[in-house]
C-alpha positions in Angstrom: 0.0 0.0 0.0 1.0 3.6 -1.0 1.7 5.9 1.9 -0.1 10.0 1.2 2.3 12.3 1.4 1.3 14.7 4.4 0.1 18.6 3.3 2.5 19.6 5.9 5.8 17.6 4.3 4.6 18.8 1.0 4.3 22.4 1.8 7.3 22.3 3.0 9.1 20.6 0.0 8.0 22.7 -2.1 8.6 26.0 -0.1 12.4 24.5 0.1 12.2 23.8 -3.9 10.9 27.3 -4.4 13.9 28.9 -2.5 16.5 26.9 -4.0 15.4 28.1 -7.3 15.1 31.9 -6.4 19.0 31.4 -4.8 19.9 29.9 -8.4 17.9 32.7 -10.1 19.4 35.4 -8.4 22.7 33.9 -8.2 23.0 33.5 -12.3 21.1 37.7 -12.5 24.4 38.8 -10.0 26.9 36.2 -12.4 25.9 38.0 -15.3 25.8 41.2 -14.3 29.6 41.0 -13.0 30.1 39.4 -16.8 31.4 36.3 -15.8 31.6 34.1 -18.9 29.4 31.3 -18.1 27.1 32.6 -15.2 25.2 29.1 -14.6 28.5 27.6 -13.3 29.0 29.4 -10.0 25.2 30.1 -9.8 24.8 26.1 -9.3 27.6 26.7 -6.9 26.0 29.0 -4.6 22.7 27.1 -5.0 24.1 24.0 -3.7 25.5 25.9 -0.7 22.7 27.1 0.1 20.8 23.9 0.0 23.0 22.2 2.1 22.9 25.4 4.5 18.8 24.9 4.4 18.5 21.1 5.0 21.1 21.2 7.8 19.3 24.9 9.3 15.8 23.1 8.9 16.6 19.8 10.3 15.0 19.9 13.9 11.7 21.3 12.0 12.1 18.0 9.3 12.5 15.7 12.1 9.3 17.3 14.1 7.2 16.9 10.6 8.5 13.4 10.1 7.2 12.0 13.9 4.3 13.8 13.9 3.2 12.0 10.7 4.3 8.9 11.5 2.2 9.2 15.1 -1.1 9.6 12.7 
């Protein structure tokens, strides 16, 4: 049987998702405004820094989500 993903784990996946990409979308804006020849490089950079910073910043709020849904 398929578990449902909880609305609360789903929001938040999807508030994470929508950061990440605003990081990346700013980040490659700032690379080409300082002209660097291939702006997406170091953009993907900072993104991934900044998703590791957010899943290790958020992890005591993950954890809560996780046991409350597996309580109910």
């Amino acid at each position: 049987m398929h578990k449902r993903t909880p609305v609360a784990g789903a929001l938040f996946t999807l508030w994470m998702a929508a950061v990440v990409i605003a990081v990346f979308v700013a980040s490659v804006i700032a690379a080409r405004l300082a002209h660097l020849p291939i702006p997406s490089v170091p953009a993907a950079a900072v993104a991934a820094v900044a998703t590791l910073v957010a899943a290790y910043a958020t992890r005591p709020l993950v954890k809560r989500i996780a046991k409350r849904d597996d309580q109910g």
